[in-house]
C-alpha positions in Angstrom: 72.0 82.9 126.4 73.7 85.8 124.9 73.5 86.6 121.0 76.5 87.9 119.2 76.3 89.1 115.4 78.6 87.4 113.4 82.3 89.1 112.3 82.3 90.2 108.8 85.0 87.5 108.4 82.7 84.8 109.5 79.2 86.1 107.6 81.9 85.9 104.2 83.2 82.8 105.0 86.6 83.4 105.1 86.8 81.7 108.6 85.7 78.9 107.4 87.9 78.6 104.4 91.2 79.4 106.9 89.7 76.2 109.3 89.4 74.0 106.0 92.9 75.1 105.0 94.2 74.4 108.3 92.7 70.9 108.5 94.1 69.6 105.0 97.9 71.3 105.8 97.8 68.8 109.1 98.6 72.2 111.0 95.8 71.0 113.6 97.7 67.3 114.0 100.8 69.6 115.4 99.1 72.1 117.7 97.7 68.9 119.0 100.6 68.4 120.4 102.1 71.4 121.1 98.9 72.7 123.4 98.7 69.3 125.0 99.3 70.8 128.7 96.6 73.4 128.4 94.3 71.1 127.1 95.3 68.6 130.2 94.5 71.5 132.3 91.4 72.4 130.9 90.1 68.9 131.4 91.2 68.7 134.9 89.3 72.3 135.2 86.3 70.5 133.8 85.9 67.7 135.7 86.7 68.9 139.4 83.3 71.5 138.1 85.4 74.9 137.9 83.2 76.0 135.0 80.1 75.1 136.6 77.1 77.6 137.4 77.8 78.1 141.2 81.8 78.5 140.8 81.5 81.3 137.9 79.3 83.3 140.4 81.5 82.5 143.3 84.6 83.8 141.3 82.7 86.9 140.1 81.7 87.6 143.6 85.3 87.1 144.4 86.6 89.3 141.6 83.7 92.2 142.4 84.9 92.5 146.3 89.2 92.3 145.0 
C-alpha cells in the first residue's frame, strides 16, 4: 500500500472545513445529479471487474508495449 504525506491544506484542516461547507450549502445534492452518468459508468466499470488486480496489470502491460 502506498503512503502519501498529507497536503498542507489537509494537515490544517482547511479541506475539511470546504467538505463541511459544501455539505450544509446542498452543493453535493446538485453534483449528484449533474455527474450522474460518470457515476453510472463507474459502477458499470466496477462490476464487469475493470478495477480488479489482473485488469490494472493487463492494461499496464498494454500501455508499457503502446
Amino acid at each position: 500500500m502506498r503512503y502519501r504525506k498529507p497536503s498542507l491544506k489537509t494537515a490544517l484542516g482547511i479541506t475539511k472545513a470546504k467538505k463541511r461547507i459544501k455539505k450544509n450549502l446542498g452543493i453535493y445534492e446538485v453534483t449528484k445529479y449533474t455527474n450522474a452518468s460518470k457515476n453510472v459508468n463507474g459502477k458499470v466499470k466496477r462490476k464487469s471487474g475493470y478495477y480488479t488486480e489482473p485488469m490494472k496489470f493487463l492494461r499496464f502491460l498494454i500501455k508499457l508495449f503502446k
